[in-house]
C-alpha positions in Angstrom: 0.0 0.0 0.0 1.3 3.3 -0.7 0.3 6.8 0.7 -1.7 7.4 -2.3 -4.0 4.2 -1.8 -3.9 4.9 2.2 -5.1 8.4 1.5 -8.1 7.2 -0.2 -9.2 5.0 2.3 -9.4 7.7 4.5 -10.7 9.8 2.4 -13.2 7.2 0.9 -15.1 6.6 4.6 -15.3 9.9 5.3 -11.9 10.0 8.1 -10.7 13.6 6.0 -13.0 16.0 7.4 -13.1 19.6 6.7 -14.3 22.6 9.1 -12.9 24.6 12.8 -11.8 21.9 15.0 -9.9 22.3 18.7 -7.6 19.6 18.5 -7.0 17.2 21.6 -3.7 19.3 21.4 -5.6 22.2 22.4 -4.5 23.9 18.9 -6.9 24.6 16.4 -7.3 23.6 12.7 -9.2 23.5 9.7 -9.0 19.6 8.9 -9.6 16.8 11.0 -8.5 13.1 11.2 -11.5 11.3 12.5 -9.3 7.7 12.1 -12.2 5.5 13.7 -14.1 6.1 10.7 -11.7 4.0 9.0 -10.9 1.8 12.2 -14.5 1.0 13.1 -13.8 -1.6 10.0 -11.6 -4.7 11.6 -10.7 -5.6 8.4 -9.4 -1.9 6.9 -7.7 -1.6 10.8 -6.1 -4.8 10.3 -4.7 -4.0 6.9 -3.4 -0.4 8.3 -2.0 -2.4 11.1 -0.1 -4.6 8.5 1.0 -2.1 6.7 2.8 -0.1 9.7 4.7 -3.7 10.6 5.5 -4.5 7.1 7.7 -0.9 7.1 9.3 -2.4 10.0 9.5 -5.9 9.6 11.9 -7.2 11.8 13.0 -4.4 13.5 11.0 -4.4 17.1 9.7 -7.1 19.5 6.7 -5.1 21.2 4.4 -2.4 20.3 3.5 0.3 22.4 0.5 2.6 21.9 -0.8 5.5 23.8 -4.6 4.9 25.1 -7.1 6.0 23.5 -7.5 6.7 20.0 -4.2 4.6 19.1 -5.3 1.6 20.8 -6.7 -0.5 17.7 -4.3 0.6 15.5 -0.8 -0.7 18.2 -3.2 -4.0 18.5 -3.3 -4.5 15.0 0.5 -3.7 14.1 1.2 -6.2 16.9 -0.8 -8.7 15.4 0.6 -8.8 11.6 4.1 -8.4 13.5 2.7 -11.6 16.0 4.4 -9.1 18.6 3.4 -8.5 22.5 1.4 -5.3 22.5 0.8 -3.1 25.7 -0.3 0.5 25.7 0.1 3.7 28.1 -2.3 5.8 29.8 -2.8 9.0 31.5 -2.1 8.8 35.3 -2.4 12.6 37.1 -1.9 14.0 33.0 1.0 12.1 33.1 1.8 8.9 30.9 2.5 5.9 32.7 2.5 1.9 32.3 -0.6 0.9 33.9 -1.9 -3.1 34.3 1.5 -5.0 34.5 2.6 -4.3 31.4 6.5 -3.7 31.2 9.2 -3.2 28.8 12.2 -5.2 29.6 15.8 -3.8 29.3 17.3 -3.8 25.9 13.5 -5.0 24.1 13.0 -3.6 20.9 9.6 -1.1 20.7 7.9 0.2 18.1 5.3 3.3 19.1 2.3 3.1 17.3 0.2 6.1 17.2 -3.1 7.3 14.5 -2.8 10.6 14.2 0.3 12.8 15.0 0.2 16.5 15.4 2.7 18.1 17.4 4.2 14.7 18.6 4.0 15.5 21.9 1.8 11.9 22.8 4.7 10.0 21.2 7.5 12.0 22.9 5.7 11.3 26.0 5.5 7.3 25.6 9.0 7.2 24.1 10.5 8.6 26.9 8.7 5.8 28.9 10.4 2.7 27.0 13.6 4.6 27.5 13.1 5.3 31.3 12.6 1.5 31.2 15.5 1.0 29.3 13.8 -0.4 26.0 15.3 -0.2 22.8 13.4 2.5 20.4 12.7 0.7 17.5 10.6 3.3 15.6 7.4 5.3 15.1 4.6 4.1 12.9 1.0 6.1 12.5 -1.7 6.7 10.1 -1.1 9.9 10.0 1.1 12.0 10.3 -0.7 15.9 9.8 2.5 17.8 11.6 3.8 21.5 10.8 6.3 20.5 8.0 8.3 24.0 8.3 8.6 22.5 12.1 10.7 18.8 11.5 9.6 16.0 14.9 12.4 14.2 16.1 11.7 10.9 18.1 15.1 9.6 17.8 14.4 6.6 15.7 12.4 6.5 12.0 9.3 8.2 11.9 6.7 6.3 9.0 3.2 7.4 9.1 1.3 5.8 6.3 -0.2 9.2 5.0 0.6 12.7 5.1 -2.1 15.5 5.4 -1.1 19.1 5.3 -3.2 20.8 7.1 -3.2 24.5 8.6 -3.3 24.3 13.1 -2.9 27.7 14.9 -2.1 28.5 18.7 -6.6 29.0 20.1 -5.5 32.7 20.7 -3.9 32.9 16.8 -7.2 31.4 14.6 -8.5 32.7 12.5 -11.4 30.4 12.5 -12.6 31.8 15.7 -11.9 35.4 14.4 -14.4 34.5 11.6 -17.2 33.7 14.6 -16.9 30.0 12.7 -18.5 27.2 14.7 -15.6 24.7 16.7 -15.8 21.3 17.3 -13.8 19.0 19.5 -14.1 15.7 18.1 -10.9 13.9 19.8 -10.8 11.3 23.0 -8.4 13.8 25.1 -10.4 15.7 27.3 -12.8 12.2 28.2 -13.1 11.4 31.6 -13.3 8.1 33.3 
C-alpha cells in the first residue's frame, strides 16, 4: 500500500473532514483526522495495522501505543508483527504503564500512534520505554498531519502511512474563531473516566 491508496481509504469513509476543529492538542485547525471512521472496520484496521509492521518488519519485539484513539491501531501492528502489545495511559496527566505491562531492558519497541500533530503523545510514551530502558525501535502512524516548516524528532524512524497538510494555529492565533466559525472537539483527550 502506498500513501496514495492509504489516503483514499481515509478519504473514501469519510476519516478527511473539513471545518474549525480544537484539536486534543488544544491547537486549532481547519482539517480533522477522525481515524475510527476507517478503524470501526476490523478488516481496513487490520490492513493499516499490517501495513505499519511490514515498514518495520523485523525491526521491534513489542508495540507500544498511547490509550485511546491509538489503541486499535498498536493492537493490529502487533498482530501482523505476532508481537506483545501493551499500551500507556494518562495517570495525574502524566503517561504511565498501567496493568502490568513492562518493557524489559534492551527490548526492541515500536510506538504506534493514528494521528500525530505536534508529537508530543509520542515523545511522552518514548521517553517511557527509554526510562525502562527499551530499545526505540521506531514510530509508525496513520497519520502524520504535523507542521512540516517544524521537522519532529523521536530519535528513531518516523513512517506514518499518509501525510495531510493541514493548517493548526495556537486558540489565541485562529482565525477560525476570528471568523465567529462554529468549533468542534471531536478527539478522545479531554474524556473522563
Amino acid at each position: 500500500m502506498n500513501r496514495a491508496e492509504a489516503l483514499e481509504i481515509l478519504e473514501r469513509h469519510g476519516a478527511v473532514q473539513r471545518g474549525h476543529f480544537r484539536l486534543t492538542s488544544g491547537r486549532h485547525s481547519d482539517l480533522y483526522a477522525q481515524k475510527f471512521r476507517v478503524l470501526e472496520h476490523p478488516r481496513l484496521a487490520q490492513l493499516l495495522g499490517d501495513e505499519i509492521a511490514r515498514s518495520f518488519a523485523g525491526e521491534f519485539d513489542v508495540v507500544a501505543s498511547p490509550a485511546m484513539g491509538a489503541l486499535i491501531l498498536g493492537f493490529t501492528t502487533s498482530l501482523a508483527a505476532d508481537a506483545r502489545f501493551i499500551f500507556t495511559e494518562r495517570v495525574e496527566g502524566a503517561m504511565a504503564l498501567r496493568r502490568g505491562f513492562r518493557i524489559a531492558p534492551g527490548e526492541r519497541v515500536l510506538v504506534v500512534e493514528d494521528v500525530v500533530t505536534t508529537g508530543g503523545s509520542v515523545q511522552e510514551v518514548v521517553a517511557l520505554v527509554g526510562a525502562a530502558g527499551g530499545k526505540l525501535a521506531g514510530v509508525g502512524a496513520l497519520v502524520d498531519r504535523t507542521n512540516p516548516h517544524v521537522p519532529v524528532d523521536f530519535g528513531a524512524p518516523f513512517r506514518p502511512l499518509v501525510r495531510l497538510d493541514a493548517s493548526s494555529w495556537p486558540a489565541d492565533e485562529c482565525p477560525l474563531c476570528l471568523r465567529q466559525e462554529p468549533i468542534v472537539e471531536p478527539g478522545s483527550g479531554r474524556l473522563s473516566a
